[in-house]
C-alpha positions in Angstrom: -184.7 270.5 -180.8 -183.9 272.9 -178.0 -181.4 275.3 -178.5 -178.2 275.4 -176.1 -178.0 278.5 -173.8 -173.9 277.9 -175.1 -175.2 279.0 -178.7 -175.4 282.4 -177.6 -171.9 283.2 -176.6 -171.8 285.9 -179.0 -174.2 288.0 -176.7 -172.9 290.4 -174.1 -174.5 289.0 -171.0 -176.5 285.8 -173.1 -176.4 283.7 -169.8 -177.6 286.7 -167.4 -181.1 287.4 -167.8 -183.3 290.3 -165.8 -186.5 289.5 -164.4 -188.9 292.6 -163.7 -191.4 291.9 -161.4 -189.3 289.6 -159.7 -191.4 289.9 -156.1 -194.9 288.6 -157.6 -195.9 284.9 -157.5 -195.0 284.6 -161.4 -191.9 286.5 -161.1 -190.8 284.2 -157.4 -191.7 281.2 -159.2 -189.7 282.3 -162.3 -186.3 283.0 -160.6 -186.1 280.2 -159.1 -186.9 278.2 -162.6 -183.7 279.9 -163.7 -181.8 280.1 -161.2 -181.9 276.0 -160.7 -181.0 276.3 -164.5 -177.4 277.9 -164.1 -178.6 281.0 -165.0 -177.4 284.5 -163.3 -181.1 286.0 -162.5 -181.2 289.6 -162.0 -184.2 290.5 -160.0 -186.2 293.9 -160.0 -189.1 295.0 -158.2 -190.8 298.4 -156.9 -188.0 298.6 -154.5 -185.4 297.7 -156.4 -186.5 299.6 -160.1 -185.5 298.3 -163.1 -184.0 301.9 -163.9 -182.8 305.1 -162.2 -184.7 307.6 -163.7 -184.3 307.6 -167.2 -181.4 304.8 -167.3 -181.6 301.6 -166.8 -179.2 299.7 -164.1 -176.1 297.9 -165.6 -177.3 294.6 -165.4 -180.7 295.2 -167.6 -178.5 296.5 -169.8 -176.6 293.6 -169.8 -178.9 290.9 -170.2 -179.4 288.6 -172.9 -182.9 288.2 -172.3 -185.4 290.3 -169.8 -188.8 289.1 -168.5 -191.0 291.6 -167.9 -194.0 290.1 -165.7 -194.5 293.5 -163.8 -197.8 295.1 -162.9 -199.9 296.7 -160.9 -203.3 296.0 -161.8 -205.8 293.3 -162.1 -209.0 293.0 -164.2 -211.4 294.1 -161.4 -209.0 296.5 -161.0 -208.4 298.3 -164.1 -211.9 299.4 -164.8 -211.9 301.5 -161.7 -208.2 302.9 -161.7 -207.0 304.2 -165.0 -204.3 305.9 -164.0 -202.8 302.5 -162.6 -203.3 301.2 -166.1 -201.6 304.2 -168.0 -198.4 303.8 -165.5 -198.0 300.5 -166.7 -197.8 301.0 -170.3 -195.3 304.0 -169.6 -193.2 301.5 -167.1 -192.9 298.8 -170.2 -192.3 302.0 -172.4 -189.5 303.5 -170.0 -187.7 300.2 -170.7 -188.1 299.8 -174.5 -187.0 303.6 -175.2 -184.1 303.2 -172.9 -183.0 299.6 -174.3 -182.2 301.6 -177.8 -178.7 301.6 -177.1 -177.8 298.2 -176.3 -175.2 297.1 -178.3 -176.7 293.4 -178.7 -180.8 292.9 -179.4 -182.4 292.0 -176.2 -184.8 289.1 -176.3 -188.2 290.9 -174.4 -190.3 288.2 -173.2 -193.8 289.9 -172.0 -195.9 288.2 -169.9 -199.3 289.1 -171.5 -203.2 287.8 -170.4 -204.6 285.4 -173.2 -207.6 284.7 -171.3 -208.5 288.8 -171.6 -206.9 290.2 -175.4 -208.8 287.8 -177.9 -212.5 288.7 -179.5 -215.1 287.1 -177.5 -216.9 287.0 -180.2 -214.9 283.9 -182.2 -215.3 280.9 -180.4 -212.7 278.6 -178.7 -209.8 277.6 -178.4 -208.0 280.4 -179.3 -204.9 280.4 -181.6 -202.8 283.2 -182.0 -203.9 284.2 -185.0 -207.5 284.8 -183.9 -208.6 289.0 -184.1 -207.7 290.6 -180.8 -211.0 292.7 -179.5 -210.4 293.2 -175.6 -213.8 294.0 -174.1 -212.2 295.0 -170.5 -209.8 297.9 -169.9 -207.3 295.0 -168.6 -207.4 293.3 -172.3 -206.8 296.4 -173.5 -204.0 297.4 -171.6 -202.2 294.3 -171.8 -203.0 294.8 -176.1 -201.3 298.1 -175.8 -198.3 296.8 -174.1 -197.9 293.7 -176.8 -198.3 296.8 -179.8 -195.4 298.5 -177.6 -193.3 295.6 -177.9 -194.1 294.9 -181.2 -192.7 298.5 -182.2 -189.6 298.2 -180.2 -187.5 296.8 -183.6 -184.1 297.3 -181.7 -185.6 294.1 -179.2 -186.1 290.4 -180.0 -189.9 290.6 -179.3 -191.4 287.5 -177.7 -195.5 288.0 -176.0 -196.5 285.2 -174.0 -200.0 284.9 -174.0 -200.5 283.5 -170.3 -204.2 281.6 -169.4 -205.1 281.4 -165.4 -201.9 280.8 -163.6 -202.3 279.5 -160.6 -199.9 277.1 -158.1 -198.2 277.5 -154.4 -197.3 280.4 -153.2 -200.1 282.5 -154.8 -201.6 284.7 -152.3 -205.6 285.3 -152.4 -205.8 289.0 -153.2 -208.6 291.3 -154.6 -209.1 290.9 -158.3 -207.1 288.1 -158.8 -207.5 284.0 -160.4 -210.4 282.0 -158.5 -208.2 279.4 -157.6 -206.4 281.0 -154.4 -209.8 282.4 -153.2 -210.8 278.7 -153.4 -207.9 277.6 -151.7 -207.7 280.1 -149.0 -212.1 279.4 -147.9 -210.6 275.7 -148.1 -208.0 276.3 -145.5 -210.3 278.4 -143.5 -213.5 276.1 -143.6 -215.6 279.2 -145.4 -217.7 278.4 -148.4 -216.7 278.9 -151.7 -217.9 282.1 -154.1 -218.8 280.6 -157.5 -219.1 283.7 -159.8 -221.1 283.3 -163.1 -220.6 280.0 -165.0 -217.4 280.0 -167.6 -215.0 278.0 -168.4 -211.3 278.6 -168.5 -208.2 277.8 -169.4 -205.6 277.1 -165.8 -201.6 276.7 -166.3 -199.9 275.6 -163.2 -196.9 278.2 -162.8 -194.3 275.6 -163.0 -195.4 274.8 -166.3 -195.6 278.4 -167.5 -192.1 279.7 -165.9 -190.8 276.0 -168.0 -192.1 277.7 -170.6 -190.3 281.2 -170.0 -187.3 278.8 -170.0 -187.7 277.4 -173.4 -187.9 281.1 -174.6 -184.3 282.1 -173.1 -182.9 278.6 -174.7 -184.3 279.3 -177.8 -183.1 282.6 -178.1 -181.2 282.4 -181.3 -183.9 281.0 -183.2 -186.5 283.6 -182.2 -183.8 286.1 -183.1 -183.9 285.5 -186.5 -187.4 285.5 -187.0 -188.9 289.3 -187.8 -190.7 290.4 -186.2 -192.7 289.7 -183.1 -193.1 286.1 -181.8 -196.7 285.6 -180.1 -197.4 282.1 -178.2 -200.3 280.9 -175.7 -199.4 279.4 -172.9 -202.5 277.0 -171.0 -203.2 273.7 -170.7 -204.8 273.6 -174.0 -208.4 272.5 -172.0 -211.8 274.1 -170.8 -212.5 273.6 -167.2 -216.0 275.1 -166.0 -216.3 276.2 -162.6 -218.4 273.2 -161.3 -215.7 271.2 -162.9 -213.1 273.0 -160.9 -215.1 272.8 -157.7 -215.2 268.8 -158.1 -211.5 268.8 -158.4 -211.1 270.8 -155.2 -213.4 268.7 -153.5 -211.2 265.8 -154.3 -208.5 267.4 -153.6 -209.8 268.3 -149.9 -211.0 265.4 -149.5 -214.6 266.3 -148.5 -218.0 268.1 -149.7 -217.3 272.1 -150.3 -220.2 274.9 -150.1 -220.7 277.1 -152.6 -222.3 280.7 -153.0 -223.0 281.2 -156.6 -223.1 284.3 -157.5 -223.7 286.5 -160.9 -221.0 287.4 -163.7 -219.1 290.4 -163.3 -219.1 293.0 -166.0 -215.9 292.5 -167.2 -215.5 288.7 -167.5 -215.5 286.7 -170.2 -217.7 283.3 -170.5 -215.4 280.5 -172.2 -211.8 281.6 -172.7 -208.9 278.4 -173.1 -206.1 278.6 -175.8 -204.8 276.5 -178.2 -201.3 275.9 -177.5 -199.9 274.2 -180.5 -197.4 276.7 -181.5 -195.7 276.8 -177.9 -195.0 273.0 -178.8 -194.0 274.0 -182.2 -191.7 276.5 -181.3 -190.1 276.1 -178.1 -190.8 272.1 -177.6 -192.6 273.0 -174.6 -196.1 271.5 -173.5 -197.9 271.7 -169.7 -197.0 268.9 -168.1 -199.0 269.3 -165.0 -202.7 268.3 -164.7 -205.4 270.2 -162.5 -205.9 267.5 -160.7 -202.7 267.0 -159.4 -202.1 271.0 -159.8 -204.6 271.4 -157.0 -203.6 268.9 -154.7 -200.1 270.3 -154.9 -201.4 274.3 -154.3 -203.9 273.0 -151.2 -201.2 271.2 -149.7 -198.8 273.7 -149.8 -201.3 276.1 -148.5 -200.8 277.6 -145.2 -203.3 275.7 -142.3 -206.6 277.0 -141.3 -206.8 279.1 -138.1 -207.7 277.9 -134.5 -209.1 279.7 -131.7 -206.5 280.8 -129.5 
C-alpha cells in the first residue's frame, strides 16, 4: 500500500521537494511528474545552483525529499575527461556535507546508472544484490556517488539504479542512449548506426519519474529502514539492437538502414535488471512497453528538414 504524502506532516517542508538537475530531460520530465501531483517542485540547475558557495539555498534546506539527477558527463565521456567526473562526485558531496544541519533527515533519492555499476562478469538480470565491479570510469563514478550517499547517515538514502531512459523530449547528444540517435536519423531520413550487438534494458521516462514518485510517497517507510535503500528501475526485459531496430521500423512505418558498426571500449554486452524489489517496495512497476514507448518518442519528435 502506498504511503500518503499526508503521513509526513511531521517534516519541515515534507510536501516541497528539490529537484537538482531540474534542466535535463530526466529532471524536465520529473518536475512535471510532481508538479501534476500537488507537489511544490523546487528546481536547480547550473544557472540556478543548488547552493551559494558553501550553503545551500533555503528551499533545499527545506525539502522533505531532494532528487539529485545532476551531471555532467556521459559514458563516452568520462573516459576522456576526468576532471568532469571528479566535479561530480564533489557537487553530490557539496550537498551531503552541507545537509548535516537540517533539522529533519532528508530523503536523498540519487539517480544512479544500473546498466554501468554491476560485474559484467555475473550474468543477467541483475538484482540489487549482485557484486558491483564497474568496468568504465562512468560505472565507477556513479559507484562512488552511491558509497557517498550511503555514508551521508544524517540523510534518508534511497539509489535508483536507472536502465536506458529514453522518451520525448530527449535530445540526440554525444555519448548519450541509442534511442534519440535512432530517432533523430528517423526524422532526418539518415541511416541508422548499429554499434556492437548487446542487449539492454530501456525504461520510458514516464515510467521512471512514476517511480521517483513512489519514493517521495513512501517516504516514511524508507525512513525507518537503516541504512541505504538500493532499487532498479527498467522494464525488467532484454531487447538486442536488431530487436530495437524492428520496433523502430514499425514504429516509422517503413524499412530503416543500418551501419553496423564495432563495440566501443567501454560498453557492456547484455545489461537489463531485475526489478522485483521496486514492486516490492514502492508498488511501482513500468507500465509502458517499447513498442508503444517508441511510437510515442517518434511522434513527438521534431519533423525532418526540407530544402528551403
Amino acid at each position: 500500500m502506498k504511503a500518503s504524502p499526508a503521513r509526513t506532516a511531521g517534516i519541515p517542508g515534507a510536501e516541497s521537494v528539490s529537484v537538482i538537475g531540474g534542466s535535463g530531460f530526466i529532471g524536465t520530465n520529473l518536475r512535471k511528474t510532481l508538479e501534476s501531483a500537488g507537489l511544490r517542485v523546487h528546481s536547480f540547475t547550473r544557472r540556478r545552483p543548488f547552493a551559494q558557495g558553501s550553503r545551500l539555498r533555503r528551499p533545499v534546506l527545506r525539502s522533505g525529499t531532494i532528487f539529485y539527477v545532476a551531471g555532467s558527463v556521459t559514458p563516452a565521456r568520462a573516459e576522456q575527461a576526468p576532471r568532469l567526473v571528479a566535479q561530480d562526485y564533489w557537487n553530490l558531496q557539496l550537498l551531503l556535507w552541507a545537509l548535516r544541519g537540517t533539522a529533519h533527515r532528508p530523503l536523498v533519492v540519487l539517480a544512479s546508472s544500473g546498466g554501468t555499476v554491476y560485474d559484467p562478469a555475473a550474468a543477467p538480470p541483475y538484482h540489487e544484490a549482485a557484486p558491483a565491479r564497474p568496468v568504465s570510469a562512468y560505472g565507477a563514478a556513479k559507484l562512488e556517488q552511491e558509497r557517498a550517499l550511503a555514508a551521508a547517515e544524517w540523510t534518508t538514502p534511497v539509489v535508483l539504479r536507472l536502465a536506458n531512459v529514453y522518451g520525448p523530449g530527449q535530445r540526440a547528444r554525444p555519448g548519450y542512449g541509442v534511442i534519440p540517435h535512432w530517432v533523430r536519423a528517423v526524422r532526418e531520413r539518415e541511416t541508422l548506426t548499429m554499434i556492437g550487438r548487446s542487449r539492454r534494458d530501456y525504461v520510458h521516462v514516464g515510467d521512471a519519474c512514476a517511480a521517483m514518485l513512489a519514493v517521495h510517497r513512501h517516504a516514511d517507510r524508507l525512513r525507518a529502514v537503516p541504512g541505504v535503500t538500493t532499487l532498479n528501475i527498467g522494464s525488467g526485459e532484454p531487447t538486442s539492437l536488431e530487436e530495437l531496430h524492428r520496433h523502430l521500423e514499425r514504429a516509422a512505418g517503413r524499412r530503416l538502414a543500418v551501419r553496423r558498426e564495432p563495440a566501443r571500449s567501454f560498453d557492456r554486452a547484455d545489461v537489463w535488471l531485475d526489478v522485483r524489489s521496486a514492486r516490492s517496495v514502492l508498488g511501482w512497476a513500468p507500465k509502458t512497453g517499447l513498442a508503444e514507448g517508441l511510437m510515442d518518442t517518434l511522434a513527438a519528435a521534431e519533423p525532418a528538414r526540407t530544402p528551403s
